[in-house]
N, C-alpha and C positions, 0 to 999 in steps of 0.2 A: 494594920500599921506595922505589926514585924516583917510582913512580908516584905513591906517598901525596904524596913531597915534593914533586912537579909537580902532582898535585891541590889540595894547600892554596896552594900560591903561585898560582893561578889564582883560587879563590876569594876568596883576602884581594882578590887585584886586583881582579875581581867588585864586593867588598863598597866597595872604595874608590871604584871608577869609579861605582860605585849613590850616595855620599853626594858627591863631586865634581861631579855629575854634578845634583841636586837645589841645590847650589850655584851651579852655573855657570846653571841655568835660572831663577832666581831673583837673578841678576843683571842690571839693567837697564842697565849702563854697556857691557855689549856685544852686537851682535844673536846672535842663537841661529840664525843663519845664517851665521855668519861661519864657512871652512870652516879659519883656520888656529886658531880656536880646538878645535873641535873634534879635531884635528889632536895637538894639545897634549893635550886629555882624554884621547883614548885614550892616546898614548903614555905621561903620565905614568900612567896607572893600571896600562900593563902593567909599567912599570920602578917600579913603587911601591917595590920594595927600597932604590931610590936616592934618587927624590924622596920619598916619606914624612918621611922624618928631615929633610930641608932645607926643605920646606912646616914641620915642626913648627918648625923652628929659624925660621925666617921670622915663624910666628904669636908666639913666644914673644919674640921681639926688639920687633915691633912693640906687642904691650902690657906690656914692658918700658919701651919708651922712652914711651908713654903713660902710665903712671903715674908717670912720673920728669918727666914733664910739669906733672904736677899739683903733686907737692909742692916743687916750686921756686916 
């Protein structure tokens, strides 16, 4: 049984580090040689437990307060 449950926490991190990762290469505001960002990829994708929800809460504030932009 932990194995399953240390199997799927490995993958989901996998799956996130794969779309973080198409993210961060796809961004031209920092080089893709920089070695503390990379640094940052991996570790947020192995503790995605923790950052997951506060990346979401991050994206959901920021076009929060964009659309609260607009209709003022």
């Amino acid at each position: 049984m932990l194995a399953i449950v240390i199997s799927c926490y490995w993958v989901i991190a996998l799956i996130v580090f794969s779309l973080w990762f198409k993210i961060f290469w796809a961004d031209e505001t920092t080089a893709n040689s920089d070695l503390y960002s990379w640094m940052v990829l991996i570790i947020g994708a192995s503790l995605w437990v923790v950052v997951l929800p506060f990346a979401n809460l991050e994206l959901v504030m920021k076009t929060y307060s964009i659309n609260n932009q607009k209709i003022c």
